[in-house]
C-alpha positions in Angstrom: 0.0 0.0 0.0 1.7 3.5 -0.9 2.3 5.3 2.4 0.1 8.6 1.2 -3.0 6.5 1.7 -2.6 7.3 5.1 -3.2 10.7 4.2 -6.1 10.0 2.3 -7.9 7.9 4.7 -7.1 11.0 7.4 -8.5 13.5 4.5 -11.6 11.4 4.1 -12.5 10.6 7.7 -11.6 15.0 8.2 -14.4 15.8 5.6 -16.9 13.2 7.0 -16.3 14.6 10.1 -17.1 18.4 9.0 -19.9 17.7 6.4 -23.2 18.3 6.1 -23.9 15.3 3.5 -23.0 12.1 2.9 -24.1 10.8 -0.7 -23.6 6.8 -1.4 -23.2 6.0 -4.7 -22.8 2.2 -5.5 -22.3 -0.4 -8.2 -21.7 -4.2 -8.5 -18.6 -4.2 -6.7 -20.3 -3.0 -3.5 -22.2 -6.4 -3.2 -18.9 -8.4 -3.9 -18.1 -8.8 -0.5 -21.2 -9.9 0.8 -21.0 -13.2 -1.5 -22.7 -11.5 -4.5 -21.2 -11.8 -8.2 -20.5 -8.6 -9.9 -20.7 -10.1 -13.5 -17.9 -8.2 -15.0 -16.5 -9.4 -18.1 -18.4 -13.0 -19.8 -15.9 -15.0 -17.6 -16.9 -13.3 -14.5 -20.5 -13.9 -15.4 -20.1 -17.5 -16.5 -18.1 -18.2 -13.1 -21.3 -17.5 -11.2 -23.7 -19.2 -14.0 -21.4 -21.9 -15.5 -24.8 -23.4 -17.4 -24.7 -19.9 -19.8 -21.6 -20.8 -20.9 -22.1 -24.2 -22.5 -25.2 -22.4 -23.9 -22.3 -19.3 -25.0 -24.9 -16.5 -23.8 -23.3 -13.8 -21.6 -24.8 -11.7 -19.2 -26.2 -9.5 -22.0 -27.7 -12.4 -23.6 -28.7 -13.6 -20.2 -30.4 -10.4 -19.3 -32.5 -9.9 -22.5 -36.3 -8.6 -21.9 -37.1 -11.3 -24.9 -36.7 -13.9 -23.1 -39.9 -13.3 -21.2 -41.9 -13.1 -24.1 -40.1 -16.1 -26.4 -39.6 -18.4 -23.2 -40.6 -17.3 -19.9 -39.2 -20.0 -17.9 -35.8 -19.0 -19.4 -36.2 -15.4 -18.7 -37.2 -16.7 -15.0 -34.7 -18.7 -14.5 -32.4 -16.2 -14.4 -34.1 -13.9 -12.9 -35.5 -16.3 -10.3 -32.1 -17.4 -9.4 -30.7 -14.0 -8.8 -34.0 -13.3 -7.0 -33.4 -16.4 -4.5 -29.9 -15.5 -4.3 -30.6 -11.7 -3.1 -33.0 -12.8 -0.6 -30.5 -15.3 1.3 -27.6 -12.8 0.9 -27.1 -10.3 4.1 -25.5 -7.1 3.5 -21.7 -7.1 4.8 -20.7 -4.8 7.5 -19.9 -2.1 5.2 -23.5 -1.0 5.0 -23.6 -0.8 8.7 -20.8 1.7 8.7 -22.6 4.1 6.8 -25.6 3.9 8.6 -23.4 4.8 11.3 -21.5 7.5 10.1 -24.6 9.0 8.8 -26.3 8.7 12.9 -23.0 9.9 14.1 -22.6 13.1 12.1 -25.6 13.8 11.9 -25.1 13.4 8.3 -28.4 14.1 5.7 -27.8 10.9 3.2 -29.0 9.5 0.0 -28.5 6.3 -1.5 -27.9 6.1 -5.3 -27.2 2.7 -6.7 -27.6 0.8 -10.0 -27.5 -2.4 -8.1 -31.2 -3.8 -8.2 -30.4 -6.4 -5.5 -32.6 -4.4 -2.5 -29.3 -4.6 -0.2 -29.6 -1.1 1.1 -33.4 -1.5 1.8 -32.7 -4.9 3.3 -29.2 -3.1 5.6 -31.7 -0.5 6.7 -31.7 2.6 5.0 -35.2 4.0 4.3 -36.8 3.8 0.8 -36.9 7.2 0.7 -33.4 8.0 0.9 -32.6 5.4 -2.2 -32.6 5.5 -6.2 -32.4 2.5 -8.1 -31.2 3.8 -10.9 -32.1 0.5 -13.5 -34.8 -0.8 -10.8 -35.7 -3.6 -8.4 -35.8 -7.3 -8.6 -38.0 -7.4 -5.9 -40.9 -5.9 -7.7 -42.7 -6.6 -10.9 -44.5 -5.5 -13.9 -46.4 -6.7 -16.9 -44.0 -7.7 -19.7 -46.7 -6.6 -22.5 -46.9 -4.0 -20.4 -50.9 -4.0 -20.1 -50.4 -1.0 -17.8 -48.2 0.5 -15.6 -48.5 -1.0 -12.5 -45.8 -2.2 -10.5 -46.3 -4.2 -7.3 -43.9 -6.0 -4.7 -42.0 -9.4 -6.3 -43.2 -12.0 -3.3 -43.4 -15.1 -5.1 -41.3 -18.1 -5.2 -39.3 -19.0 -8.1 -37.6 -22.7 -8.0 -34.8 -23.0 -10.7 -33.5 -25.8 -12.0 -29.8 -25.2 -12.1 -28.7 -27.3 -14.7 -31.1 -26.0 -17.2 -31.3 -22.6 -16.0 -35.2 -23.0 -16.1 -37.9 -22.0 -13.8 -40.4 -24.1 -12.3 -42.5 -21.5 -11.7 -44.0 -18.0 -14.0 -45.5 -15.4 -12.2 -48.5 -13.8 -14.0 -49.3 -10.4 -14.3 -51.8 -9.1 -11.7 -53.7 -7.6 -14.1 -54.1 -9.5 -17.5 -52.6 -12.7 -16.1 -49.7 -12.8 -19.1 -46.0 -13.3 -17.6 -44.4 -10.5 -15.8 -41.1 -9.7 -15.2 -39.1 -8.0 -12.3 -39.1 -3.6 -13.1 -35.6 -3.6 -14.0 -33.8 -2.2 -16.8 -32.3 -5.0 -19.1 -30.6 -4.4 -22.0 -32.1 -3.7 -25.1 -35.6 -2.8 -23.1 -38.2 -0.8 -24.0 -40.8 -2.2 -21.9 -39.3 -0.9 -18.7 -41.7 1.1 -16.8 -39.9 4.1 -14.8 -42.6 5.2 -12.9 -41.0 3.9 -9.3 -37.6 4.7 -10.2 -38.9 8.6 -11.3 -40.6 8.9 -8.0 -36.8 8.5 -6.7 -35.2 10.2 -9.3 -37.5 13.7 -8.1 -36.9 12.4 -4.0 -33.4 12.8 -5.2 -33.2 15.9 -6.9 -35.1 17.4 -3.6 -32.5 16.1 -1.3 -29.9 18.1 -3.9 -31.8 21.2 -3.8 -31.8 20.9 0.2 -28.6 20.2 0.6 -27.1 22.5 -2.4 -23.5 24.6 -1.0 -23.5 22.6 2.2 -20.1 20.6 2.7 -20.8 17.0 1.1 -19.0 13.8 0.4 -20.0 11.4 -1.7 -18.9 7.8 -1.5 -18.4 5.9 -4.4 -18.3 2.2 -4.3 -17.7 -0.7 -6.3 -18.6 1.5 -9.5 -16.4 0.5 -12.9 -16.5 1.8 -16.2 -18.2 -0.8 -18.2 -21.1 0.6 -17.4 -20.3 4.4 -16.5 -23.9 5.5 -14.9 -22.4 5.7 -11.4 -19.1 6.9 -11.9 -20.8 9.6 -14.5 -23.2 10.6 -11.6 -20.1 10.9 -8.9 -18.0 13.5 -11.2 -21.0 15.1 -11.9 -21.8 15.8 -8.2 -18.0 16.2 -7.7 -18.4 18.9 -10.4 -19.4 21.5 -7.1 -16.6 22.9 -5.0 -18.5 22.0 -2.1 -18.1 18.1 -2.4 -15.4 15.8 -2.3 -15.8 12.2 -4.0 -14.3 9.3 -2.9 -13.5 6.3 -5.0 -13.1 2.8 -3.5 -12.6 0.4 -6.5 -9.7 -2.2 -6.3 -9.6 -2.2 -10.3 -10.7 1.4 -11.5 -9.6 3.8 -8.7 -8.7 6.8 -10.9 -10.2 10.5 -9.9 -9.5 13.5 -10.7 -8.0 15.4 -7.7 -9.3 16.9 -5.2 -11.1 14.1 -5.2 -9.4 10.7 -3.5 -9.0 7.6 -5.0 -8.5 3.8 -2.6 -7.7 1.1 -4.8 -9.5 -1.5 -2.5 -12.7 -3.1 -2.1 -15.8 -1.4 -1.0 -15.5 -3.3 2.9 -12.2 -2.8 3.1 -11.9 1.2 2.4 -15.0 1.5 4.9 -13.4 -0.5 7.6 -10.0 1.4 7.0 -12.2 4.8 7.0 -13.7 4.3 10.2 -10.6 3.6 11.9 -9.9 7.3 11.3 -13.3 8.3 12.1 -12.1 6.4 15.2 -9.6 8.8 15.9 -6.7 6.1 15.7 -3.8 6.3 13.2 -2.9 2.6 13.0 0.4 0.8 11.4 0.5 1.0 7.5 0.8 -3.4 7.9 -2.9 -2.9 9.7 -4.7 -1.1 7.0 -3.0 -3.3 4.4 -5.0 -6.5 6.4 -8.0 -5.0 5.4 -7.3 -4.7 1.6 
């Protein structure tokens, strides 16, 4: 670990201490150290699903709104499964240190993540503080759509693993044809963005209140295959009143003031709240939490 990161942590912890804001933004790689896959790459997607690649369909394939019109049970079972795995998955204790921080400072926070895996709801942080920027797995719509209702996802999908197929469909609520979790996919123009607008303008409020007050915003786990979170951090970092900070073992690069930690999203919370702590450990004990 270079020996400045000292002084970064120290900066970080200095400017939670002293702001008025704390904004989380997160991507796949915040759920990596809970258990979760963060699909990057087809060989990072076809480690957690080995079945897609005998059938040579990556996570784009994989995640194709189609497949719930052409073959539902196919479309399920991928769905289902990540919808089974979510549920058993608890947030890791990196969610909890936010919460705290926020409690402890006094800090007025907001959630922004393109994750749709409900693991901020599920750690504790209200559904009014969150955007979900491509949706929810945990709630459903119509695939025609027949209308735009969306309602919460609390049925039970059993997938057969080696197939990749689900044993069961849910049915719209409405006109009874196959829904799908509200999420984004690619290639989708049956989204609807009515819940995720709601959050979008709960959001933009929270930016009005909070606009020339001291802010940090915490960037986690956000790469560049997919830019929306990263975009959204130098955007906010765009204000001389905030300072963004960017945990990513793989793509820590930010353009200064801002700080970069090239670590994992637990690890640069747990190293940030020794600070917070008011300790300044050992450079060997921050590198045992990288």
């Amino acid at each position: 670990m270079q020996t400045d990161l000292h002084d970064r942590y120290a900066r970080i912890a200095t400017a939670l201490a002293e702001a008025s804001t704390l904004i989380v933004t997160a991507g796949a790689g915040m759920g990596v150290d809970s258990g979760l896959p963060d699909f990057r790459g087809s060989h990072g997607f076809w480690n957690a699903y080995p079945m897609y690649e005998q059938l040579g369909i990556s996570f784009i394939g994989a995640a194709n709104p189609e497949h719930f019109n052409r073959d539902p049970a196919f479309g399920w079972g991928f769905y289902g499964h990540r919808t089974n795995l979510y549920r058993a998955t608890d947030p890791h204790h990196g969610f909890a240190l936010l919460k705290d921080w926020s409690q402890r400072f006094n800090l007025d926070t907001f959630v922004v993540t393109s994750n749709v895996d409900g693991q901020f709801q599920k750690a504790g942080f209200t559904e009014d503080t969150i955007l979900e920027v491509h949706g929810s797995i945990h709630h459903l719509q119509c695939t025609t759509p027949c209308s735009s209702n969306i309602w919460p996802h609390n049925e039970e999908i059993p997938v057969n693993t080696e197939t990749m197929r689900a044993g069961h469909i849910p049915a719209c609520r409405h006109c009874r044809t196959t829904a799908r979790p509200n999420i984004l996919m690619f290639g989708d123009y049956a989204w609807i963005s009515n819940r995720t607008a709601r959050q979008e303008e709960r959001f933009d409020s929270f930016l009005q209140r909070n606009h020339n007050r001291p802010t940090v915003v915490v960037e986690l786990g956000a790469g560049t295959a997919i830019p929306t979170i990263r975009f959204l951090s130098e955007r906010l970092g765009e204000h001389p009143d905030v300072l963004v900070v960017r945990i990513n073992p793989r793509e820590p690069s930010v353009a200064p003031p801002h700080i970069s930690l090239p670590v994992g999203a637990l690890a640069g919370l747990k190293n940030i709240n020794i600070f917070l702590d008011g300790r300044i450990p050992p450079q060997k004990e921050l590198e045992k939490t990288s």
